[in-house]
Structures are given as C-alpha cells and as structure tokens.
C-alpha positions as CSV (number, residue, x, y, z in Angstrom):
1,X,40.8,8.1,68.2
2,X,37.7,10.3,69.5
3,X,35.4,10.8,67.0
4,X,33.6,14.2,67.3
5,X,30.0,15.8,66.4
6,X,29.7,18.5,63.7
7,X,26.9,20.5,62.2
8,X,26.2,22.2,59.2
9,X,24.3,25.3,58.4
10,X,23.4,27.0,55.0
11,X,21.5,29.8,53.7
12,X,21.4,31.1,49.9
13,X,21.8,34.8,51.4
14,X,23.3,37.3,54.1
15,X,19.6,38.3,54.3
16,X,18.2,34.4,55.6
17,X,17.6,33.3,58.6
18,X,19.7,30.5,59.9
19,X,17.9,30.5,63.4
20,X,15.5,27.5,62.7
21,X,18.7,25.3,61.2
22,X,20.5,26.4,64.4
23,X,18.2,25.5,66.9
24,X,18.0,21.8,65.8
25,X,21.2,21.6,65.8
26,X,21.7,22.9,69.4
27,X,18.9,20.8,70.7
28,X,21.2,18.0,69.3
29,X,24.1,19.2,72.0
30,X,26.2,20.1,69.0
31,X,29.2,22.0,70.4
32,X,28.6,25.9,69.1
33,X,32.6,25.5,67.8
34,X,31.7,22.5,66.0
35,X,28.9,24.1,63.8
36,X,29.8,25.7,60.7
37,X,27.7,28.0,58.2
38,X,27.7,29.4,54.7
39,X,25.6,32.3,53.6
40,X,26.0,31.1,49.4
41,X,24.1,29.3,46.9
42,X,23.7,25.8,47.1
43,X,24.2,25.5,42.9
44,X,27.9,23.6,44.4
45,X,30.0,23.1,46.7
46,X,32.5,25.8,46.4
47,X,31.8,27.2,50.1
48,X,34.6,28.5,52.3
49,X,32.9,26.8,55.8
50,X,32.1,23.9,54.0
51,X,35.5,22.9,52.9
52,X,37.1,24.0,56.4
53,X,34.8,21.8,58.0
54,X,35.5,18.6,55.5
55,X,39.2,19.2,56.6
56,X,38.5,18.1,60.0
57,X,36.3,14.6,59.7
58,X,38.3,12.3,61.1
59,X,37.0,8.4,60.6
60,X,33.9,7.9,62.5
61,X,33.2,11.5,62.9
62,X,28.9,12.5,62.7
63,X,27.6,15.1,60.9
64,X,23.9,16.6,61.4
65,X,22.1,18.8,58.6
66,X,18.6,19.8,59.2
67,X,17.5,18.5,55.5
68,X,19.3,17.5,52.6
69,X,19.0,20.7,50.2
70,X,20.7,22.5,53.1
71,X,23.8,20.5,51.7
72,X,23.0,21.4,48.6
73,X,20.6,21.9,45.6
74,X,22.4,20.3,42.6
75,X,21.5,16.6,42.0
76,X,24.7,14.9,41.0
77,X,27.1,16.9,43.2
78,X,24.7,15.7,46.3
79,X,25.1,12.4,45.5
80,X,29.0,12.6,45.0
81,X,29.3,14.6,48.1
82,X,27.5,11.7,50.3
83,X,30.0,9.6,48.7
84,X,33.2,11.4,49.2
85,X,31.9,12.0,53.0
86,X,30.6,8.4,53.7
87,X,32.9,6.3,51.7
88,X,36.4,8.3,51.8
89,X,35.9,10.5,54.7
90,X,34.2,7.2,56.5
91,X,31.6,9.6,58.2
92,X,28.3,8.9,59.5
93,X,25.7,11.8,58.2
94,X,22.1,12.5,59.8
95,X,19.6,14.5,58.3
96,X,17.6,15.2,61.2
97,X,14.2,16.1,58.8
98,X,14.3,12.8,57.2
99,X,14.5,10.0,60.0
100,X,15.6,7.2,57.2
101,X,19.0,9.2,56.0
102,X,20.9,8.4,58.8
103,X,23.9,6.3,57.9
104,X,24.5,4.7,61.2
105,X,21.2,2.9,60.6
106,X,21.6,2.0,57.1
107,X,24.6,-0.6,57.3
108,X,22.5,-3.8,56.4
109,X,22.1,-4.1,53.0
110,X,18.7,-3.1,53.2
111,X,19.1,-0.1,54.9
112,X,21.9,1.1,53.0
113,X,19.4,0.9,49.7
114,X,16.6,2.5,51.3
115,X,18.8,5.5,52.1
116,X,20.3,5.1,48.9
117,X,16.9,5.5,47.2
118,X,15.4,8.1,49.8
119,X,18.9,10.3,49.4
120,X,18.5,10.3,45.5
121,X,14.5,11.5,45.4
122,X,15.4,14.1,47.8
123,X,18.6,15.4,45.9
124,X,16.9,15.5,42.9
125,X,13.6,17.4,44.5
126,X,16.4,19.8,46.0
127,X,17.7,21.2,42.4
128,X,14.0,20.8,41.3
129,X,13.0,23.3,43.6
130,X,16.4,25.7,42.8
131,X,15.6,25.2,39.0
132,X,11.7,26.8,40.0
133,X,13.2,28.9,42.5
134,X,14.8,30.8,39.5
135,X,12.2,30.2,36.9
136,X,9.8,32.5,39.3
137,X,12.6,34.9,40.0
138,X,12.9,35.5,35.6
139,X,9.2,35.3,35.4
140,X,9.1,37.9,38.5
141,X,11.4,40.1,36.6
142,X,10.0,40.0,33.4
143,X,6.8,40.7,34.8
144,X,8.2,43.7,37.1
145,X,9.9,45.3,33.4
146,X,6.2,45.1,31.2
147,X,4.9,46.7,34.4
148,X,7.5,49.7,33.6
149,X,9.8,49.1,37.0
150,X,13.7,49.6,36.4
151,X,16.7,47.6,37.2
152,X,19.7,49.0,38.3
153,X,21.4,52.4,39.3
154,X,18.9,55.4,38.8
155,X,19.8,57.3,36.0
156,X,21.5,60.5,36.0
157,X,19.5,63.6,36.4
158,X,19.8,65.2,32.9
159,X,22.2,68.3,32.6
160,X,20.3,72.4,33.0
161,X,21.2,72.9,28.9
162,X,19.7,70.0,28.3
163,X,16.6,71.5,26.6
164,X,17.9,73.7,24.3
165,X,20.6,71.1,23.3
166,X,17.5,68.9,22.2
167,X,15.9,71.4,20.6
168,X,18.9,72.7,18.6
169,X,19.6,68.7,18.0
170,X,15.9,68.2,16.8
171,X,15.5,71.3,14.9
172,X,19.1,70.1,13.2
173,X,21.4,72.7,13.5
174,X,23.6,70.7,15.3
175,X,24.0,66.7,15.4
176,X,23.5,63.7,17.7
177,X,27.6,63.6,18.5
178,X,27.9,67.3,18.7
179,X,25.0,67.9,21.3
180,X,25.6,64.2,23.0
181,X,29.2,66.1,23.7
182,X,27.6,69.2,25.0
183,X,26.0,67.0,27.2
184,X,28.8,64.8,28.9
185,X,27.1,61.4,27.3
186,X,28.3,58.6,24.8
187,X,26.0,59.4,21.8
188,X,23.9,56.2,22.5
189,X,22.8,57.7,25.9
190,X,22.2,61.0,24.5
191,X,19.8,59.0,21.9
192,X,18.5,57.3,24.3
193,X,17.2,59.9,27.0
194,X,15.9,61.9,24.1
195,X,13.4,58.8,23.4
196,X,12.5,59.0,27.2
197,X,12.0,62.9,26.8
198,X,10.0,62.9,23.7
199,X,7.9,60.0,25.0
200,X,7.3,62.4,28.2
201,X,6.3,65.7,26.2
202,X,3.9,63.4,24.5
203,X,2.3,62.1,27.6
C-alpha cells in the first residue's frame, strides 16, 4: 500500500493568519488536497479537519506540523494524541520547528527517548503558554472595566418620557414597578439606568 503525505494547520481564530504554517508546509511539496486546517482552540481535539484527516492515515502514512502547540495546547491530550497517531494509527509525525521530533529518526531506543522527552517539555510549555494566554486576556479585561470600558451590546437609548418618569419616580408619586412599566424595562433595568442617570446629573 502507498503511503501518502499530509499536513496540518491550526489557528485559535477566523481572524489568524495561517499563511506562515502554510508556506512550510508547501515548501515541503505537501499536496494542497492533502493539507487540512482548523480555525478553533487548541484546549482539545474536538476539531472537524482534524478528525477528517485522522480518518485517512493509513499505516506508514507522514504527517508534518510546523510546531507542536499547532496540534495542540493541552498537555495530556498531546501526549495521548502522539500515541494514538504513532502507536495505533502507525504514523510517522514531523514537527518541522523542532528537528529532534521526527519519528522516523527516533526508532532506536535512544532516539525514541529523546523524542519522548523533547515531545513532553514542549506539550507541557504549549498549555503553559494557553494557560498565560488567558491569564493576560482576564487581567486585560479586568483592567479595561476599572478603566470604565463596556462589554457587550450598547445599551438602549433611554425612552423621550424618561425624565419626567424619574422625576415622578424620585419625587414618589409613583413607584419603581409602576414607572419601570412606563418605560418598557424589567424593574432591575429601570433601577439600574436611574444609578447611571443620577451619577451623570452629579457629574
């Protein structure tokens, strides 16, 4: 049976760039039908190209990655992926940025346990680097928010009678459920964009 050449591409997002991944590959004389990519997170391996491509290795069959967080970014479902390709699949895998993981090199026992080694400090400085990743995203965030920036949808623009239904509402001739109504808002909005409106009469 021919054994055939595959390569694998993945970015965390629609907005990444794969063209650097890509152009290793093709210097490689990957066939462009033979090169599959995911635009997902690399937390697992729950990817739609992914899995099609595992489907097709056949015995024998090589696949190139350009580094080993490409594959992924959690630790322990790295290492069970090598295995699953390597030792059930019975696939040779390359990771063209890291000249010692290449299986076809690492038969003898001493260059199976140098890859073995090399494979487990780069999986686990993969999810390292995801685990910071989202660390400075929260921190980001959090820093964005005590800077006063919003989240989310814009709120609504607040309704013409608003005014006079606050000032009916804060003078108390009517209540908080009665004006939130006159309104169109749940009660806890109503309370809520009265804070805002208060804190901008005050400014």
């Amino acid at each position: 049976m021919t054994s055939s050449t595959y390569g694998y591409v993945r970015v965390s997002t629609q907005e990444q760039n794969e063209a650097r991944q890509m152009d290793a590959l093709r210097k490689l004389c990957i066939p462009e039908k033979n090169i599959f990519m995911d635009k997902l997170s690399g937390k697992n391996f729950d990817r739609p190209q992914y899995k099609k491509l595992v489907k097709k290795f056949k015995p024998d069959d090589l696949l190139y990655i350009k580094s080993i967080d490409r594959l992924g970014r959690n630790y322990e479902e790295i290492l069970e992926q090598w295995r699953v390709l390597t030792k059930e699949k019975h696939i040779d895998i390359v990771v063209v940025d890291m000249a010692l993981l290449d299986t076809r090199r690492g038969k003898e026992l001493m260059g199976g346990f140098l890859s073995d080694i090399v494979l487990q400090v780069l999986s686990f400085v993969a999810e390292n680097e995801r685990t910071n990743i989202r660390t400075r995203q929260a921190e980001g965030i959090a820093a964005a928010k005590a800077r006063g920036v919003r989240f989310g949808r814009p709120p609504r623009p607040l309704p013409e009678s608003y005014h006079s239904v606050y000032q009916r509402w804060k003078a108390g001739v009517i209540t908080g459920t009665a004006a939130a109504k006159e309104c169109g808002m749940p009660l806890s909005t109503f309370r809520y964009r009265a804070e805002i409106y208060e804190n901008a009469k005050l400014l």
